[in-house]
Every structure is written in C-alpha cells, then in structure tokens.
N, C-alpha and C positions, 0 to 999 in steps of 0.2 A: 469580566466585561458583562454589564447588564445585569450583574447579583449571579451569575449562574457559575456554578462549577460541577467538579466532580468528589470532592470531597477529598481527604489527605488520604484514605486507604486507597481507592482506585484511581488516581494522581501516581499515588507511588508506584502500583503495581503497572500503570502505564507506562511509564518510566522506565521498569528494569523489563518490560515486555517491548519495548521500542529498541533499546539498547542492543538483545537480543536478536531482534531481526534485521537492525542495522549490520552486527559481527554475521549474521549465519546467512546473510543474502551478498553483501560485498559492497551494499552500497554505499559512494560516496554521502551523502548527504540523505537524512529522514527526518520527517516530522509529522504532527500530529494532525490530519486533515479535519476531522469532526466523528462526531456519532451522528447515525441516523437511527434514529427508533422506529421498530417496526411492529405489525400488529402481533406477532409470534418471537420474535427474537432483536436486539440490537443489532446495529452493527458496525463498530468500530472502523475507521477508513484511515491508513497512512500511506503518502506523499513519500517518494525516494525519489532520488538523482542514481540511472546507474549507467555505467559503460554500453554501447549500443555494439551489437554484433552479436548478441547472445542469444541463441534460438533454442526454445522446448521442446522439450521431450517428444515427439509424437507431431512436430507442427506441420500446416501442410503448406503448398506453394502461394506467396503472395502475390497481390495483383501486382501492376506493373509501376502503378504509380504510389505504391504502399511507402509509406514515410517511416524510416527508420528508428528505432531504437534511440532516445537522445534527442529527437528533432520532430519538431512540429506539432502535430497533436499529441505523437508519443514520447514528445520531452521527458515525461515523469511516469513512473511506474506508479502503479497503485494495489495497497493489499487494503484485505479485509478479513475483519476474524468480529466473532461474537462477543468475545470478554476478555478480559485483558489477559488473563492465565490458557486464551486456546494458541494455537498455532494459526501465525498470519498466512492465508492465502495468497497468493499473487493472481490479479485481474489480469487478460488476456490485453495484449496492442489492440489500438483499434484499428480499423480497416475500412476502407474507403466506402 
C-alpha cells in the first residue's frame, strides 16, 4: 500500500514472531497492527482477540463500571515489542 513495506527479511521474521505469540499467549485471533517509529527505538504494535476473564499478575481492584476483557474498549488486547526477534509485551486494559 502506498510503495511502502518492510522488506522480505523483517516480513519474514514478523511472521514467525507473530506466529509465536499467537501459540505462547492463547489467543484466538492476531494480527499485525503497524509500527510506530520513535525518536530512540521502534515499536512494533500487534492486535489479538483473547478469551475475557484473565486477570495479571499483581492486578489491582477495578472500578465498578470497568468493561471487561472481550468487550468494548477492551475487545482487543494489544502488545508491543521493539523488533521482531524481542519478546512481545502485553499493554495493560484500559480503565475508565
């Protein structure tokens, strides 16, 4: 789209790095959201679909009208990682 890509080397390695966090997170559905370039590092954003009811490590109590897992603003999970060879992050829900 528009002449731009990412070249066949980091295409591919996006590729077998999506594949990756699709099997070792569980989710139904991932794709490729965009890069955002930034003035010190990239950073790679991917889009999931995952089952709602799964709480972190460490989380604390949600407000009353916090929207679940699955639904509404937190239909879709979101990671981020620096390059295609680091380990994706996972973004926190958001909260009202």
């Amino acid at each position: 789209w528009a002449g731009i890509n990412f070249g066949d080397k980091e295409y591919f390695l996006l590729q077998k790095s999506l594949a990756k966090l699709a099997q070792k997170s569980g989710a139904s559905k991932i794709r490729f959201w965009g890069k955002i370039k930034g003035t010190e590092k990239d950073y790679y954003i991917a889009e999931s679909v995952m089952e709602g009811g799964e709480e972190g490590e460490g989380e604390e109590e949600k407000p009353a009208d916090f929207e679940a897992r699955g639904t509404g603003i937190n239909q879709f999970v979101y990671w981020v990682s620096h390059d295609a060879l680091s380990d994706w992050k996972q973004l926190p829900d958001l909260l009202p």
